[in-house]
FIVOPA-718223 format. One record per atom (N, C-alpha, C): z, y, x. Coordinates in steps of 0.02 Angstrom, whole numbers, padded with zeros to 5 digits, always signed. Last residue first. Example, Ala and Ser with C-alpha at 12.3 -4.5 7.8 and 13.67 -1.06 7.14 Angstrom:
BEGIN
+00354-00112+00642/+00357-00053+00684/+00394+00002+00645/+00390-00284+00660/+00390-00225+00615/+00390-00165+00660/
end
This chain:
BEGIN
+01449-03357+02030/+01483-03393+02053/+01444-03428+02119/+01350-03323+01923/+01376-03263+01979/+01410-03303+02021/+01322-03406+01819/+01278-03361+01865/+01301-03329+01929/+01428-03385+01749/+01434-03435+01804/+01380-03423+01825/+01427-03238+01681/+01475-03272+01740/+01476-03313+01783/+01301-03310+01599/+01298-03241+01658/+01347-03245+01694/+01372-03402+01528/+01316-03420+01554/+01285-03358+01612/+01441-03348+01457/+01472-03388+01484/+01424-03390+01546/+01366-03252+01391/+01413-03238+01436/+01438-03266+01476/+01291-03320+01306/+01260-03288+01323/+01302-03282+01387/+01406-03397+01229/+01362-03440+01309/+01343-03386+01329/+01429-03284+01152/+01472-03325+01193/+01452-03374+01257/+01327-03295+01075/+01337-03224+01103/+01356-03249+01170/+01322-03386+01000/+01262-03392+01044/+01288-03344+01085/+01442-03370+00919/+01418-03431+00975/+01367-03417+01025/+01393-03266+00855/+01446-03261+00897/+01443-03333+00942/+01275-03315+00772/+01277-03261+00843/+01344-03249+00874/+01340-03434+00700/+01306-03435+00748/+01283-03399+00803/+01456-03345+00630/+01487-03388+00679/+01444-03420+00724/+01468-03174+00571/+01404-03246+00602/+01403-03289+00644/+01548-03077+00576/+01575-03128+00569/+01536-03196+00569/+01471-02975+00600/+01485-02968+00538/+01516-03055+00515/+01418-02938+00739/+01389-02982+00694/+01421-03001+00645/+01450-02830+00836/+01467-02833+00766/+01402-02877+00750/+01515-02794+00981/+01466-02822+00953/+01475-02820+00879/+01622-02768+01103/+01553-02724+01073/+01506-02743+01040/+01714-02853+01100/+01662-02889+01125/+01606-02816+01133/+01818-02785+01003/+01836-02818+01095/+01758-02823+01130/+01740-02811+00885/+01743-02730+00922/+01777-02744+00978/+01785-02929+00893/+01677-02938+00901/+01691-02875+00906/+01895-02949+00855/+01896-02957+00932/+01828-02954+00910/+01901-02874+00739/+01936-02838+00785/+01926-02844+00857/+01838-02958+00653/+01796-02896+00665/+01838-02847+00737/+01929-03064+00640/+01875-03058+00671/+01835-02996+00685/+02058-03000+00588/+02046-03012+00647/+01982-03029+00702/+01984-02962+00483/+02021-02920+00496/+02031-02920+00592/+01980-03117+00428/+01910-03068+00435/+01913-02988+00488/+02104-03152+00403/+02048-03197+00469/+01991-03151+00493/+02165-03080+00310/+02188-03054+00388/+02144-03099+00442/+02061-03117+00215/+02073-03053+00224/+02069-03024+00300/+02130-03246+00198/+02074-03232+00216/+02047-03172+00230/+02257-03225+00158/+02251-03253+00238/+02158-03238+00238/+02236-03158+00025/+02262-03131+00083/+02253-03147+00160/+02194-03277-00031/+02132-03212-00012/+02172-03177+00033/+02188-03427+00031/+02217-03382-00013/+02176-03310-00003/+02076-03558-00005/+02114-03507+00050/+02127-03460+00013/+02006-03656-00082/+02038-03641-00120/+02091-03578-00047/+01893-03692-00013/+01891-03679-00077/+01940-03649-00116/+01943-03729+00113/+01899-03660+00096/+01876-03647+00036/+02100-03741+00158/+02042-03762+00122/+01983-03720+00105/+02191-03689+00226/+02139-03695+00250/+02079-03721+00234/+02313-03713+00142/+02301-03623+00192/+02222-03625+00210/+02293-03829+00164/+02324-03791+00110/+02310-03732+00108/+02325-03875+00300/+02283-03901+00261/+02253-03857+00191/+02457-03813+00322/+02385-03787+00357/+02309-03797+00301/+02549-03806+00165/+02520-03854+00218/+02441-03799+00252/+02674-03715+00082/+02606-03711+00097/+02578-03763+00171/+02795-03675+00102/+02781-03725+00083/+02692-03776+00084/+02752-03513+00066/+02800-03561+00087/+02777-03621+00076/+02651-03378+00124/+02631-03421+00060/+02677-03508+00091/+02682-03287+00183/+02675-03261+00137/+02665-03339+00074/+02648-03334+00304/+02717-03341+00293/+02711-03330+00205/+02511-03311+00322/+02535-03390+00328/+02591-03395+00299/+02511-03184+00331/+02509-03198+00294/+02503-03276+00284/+02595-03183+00455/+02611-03152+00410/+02581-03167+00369/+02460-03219+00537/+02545-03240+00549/+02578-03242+00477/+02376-03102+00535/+02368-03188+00493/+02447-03236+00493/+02443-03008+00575/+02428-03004+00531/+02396-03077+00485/+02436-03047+00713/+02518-03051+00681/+02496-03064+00600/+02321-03029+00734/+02340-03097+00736/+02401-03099+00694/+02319-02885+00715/+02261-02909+00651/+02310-02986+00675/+02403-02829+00838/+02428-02842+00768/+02397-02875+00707/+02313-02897+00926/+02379-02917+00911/+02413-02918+00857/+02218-02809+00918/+02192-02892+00926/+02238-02907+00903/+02260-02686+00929/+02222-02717+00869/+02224-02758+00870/+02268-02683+01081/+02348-02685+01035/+02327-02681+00940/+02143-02718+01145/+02209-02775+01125/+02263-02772+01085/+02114-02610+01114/+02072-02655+01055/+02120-02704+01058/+02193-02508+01181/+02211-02487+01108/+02152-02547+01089/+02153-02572+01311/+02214-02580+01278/+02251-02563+01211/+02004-02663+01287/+02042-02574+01310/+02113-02582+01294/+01929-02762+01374/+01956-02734+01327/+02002-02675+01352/+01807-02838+01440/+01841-02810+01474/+01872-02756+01414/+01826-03017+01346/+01785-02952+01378/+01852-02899+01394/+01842-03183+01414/+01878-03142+01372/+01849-03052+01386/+01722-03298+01401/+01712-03247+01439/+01776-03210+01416/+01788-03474+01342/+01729-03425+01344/+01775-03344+01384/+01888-03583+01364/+01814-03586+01399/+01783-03525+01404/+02013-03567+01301/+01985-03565+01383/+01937-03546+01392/+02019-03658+01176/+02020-03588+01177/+02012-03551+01247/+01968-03780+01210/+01951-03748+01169/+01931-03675+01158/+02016-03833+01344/+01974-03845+01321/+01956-03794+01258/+02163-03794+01335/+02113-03803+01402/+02030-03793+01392/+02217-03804+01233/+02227-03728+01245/+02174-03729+01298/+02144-03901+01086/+02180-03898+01168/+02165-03819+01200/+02096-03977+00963/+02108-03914+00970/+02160-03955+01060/+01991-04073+00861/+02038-04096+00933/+02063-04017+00965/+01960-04102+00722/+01930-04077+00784/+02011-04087+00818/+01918-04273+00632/+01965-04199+00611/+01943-04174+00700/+01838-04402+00620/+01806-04328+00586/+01863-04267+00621/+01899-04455+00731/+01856-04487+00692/+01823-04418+00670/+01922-04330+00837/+01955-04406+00835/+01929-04417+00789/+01828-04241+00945/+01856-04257+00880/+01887-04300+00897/+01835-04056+01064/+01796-04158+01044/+01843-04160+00963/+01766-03900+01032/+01815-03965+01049/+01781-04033+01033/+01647-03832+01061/+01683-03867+01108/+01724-03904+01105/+01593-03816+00914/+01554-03812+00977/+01553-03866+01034/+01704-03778+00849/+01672-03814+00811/+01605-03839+00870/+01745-03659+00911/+01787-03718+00911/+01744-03778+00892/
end
């Protein structure tokens, strides 16, 4: 995200087109999607877990609750076993991973 979206002064610009679109989705098994799903529910849930609570709030990184942080990690390891990869949540090799792919698809085109 931190990659592709644009900004408005500092805060990032999130769009379903742009953001979450762009990269390769891998050829998953239906028991990694029905992981994918529940680890997401699983941040869901723990969003709920804490009322009143602002994104902002949920998302500070000093202060993120350990539970939601838990179900972020939970979910990350779930889609990098989508990917066959385990970089242990290394938001630079998962970037790099990600062109890697991007970048072999449109190869093919």
């Amino acid at each position: 995200m931190r990659t592709v979206a644009g900004r408005l002064k500092s805060d990032y610009r999130y769009s379903g087109g742009i953001v979450y679109n762009n990269f390769i989705w891998p050829d998953s098994t239906p028991e990694q999607r029905a992981a994918i799903e529940s680890c997401a529910q699983g941040v869901l849930n723990a969003r709920e877990a804490h009322p009143g609570a602002t994104l902002a709030d949920l998302y500070d990184p000093d202060k993120m609750p350990t539970d939601l942080l838990s179900a972020h990690k939970e979910l990350d390891a779930a889609v990098e076993a989508a990917y066959d990869v385990d970089f242990n949540g290394d938001e630079e090799k998962i970037v790099a991973h990600l062109f890697k792919l991007y970048a072999e698809k449109a190869g093919e085109l």
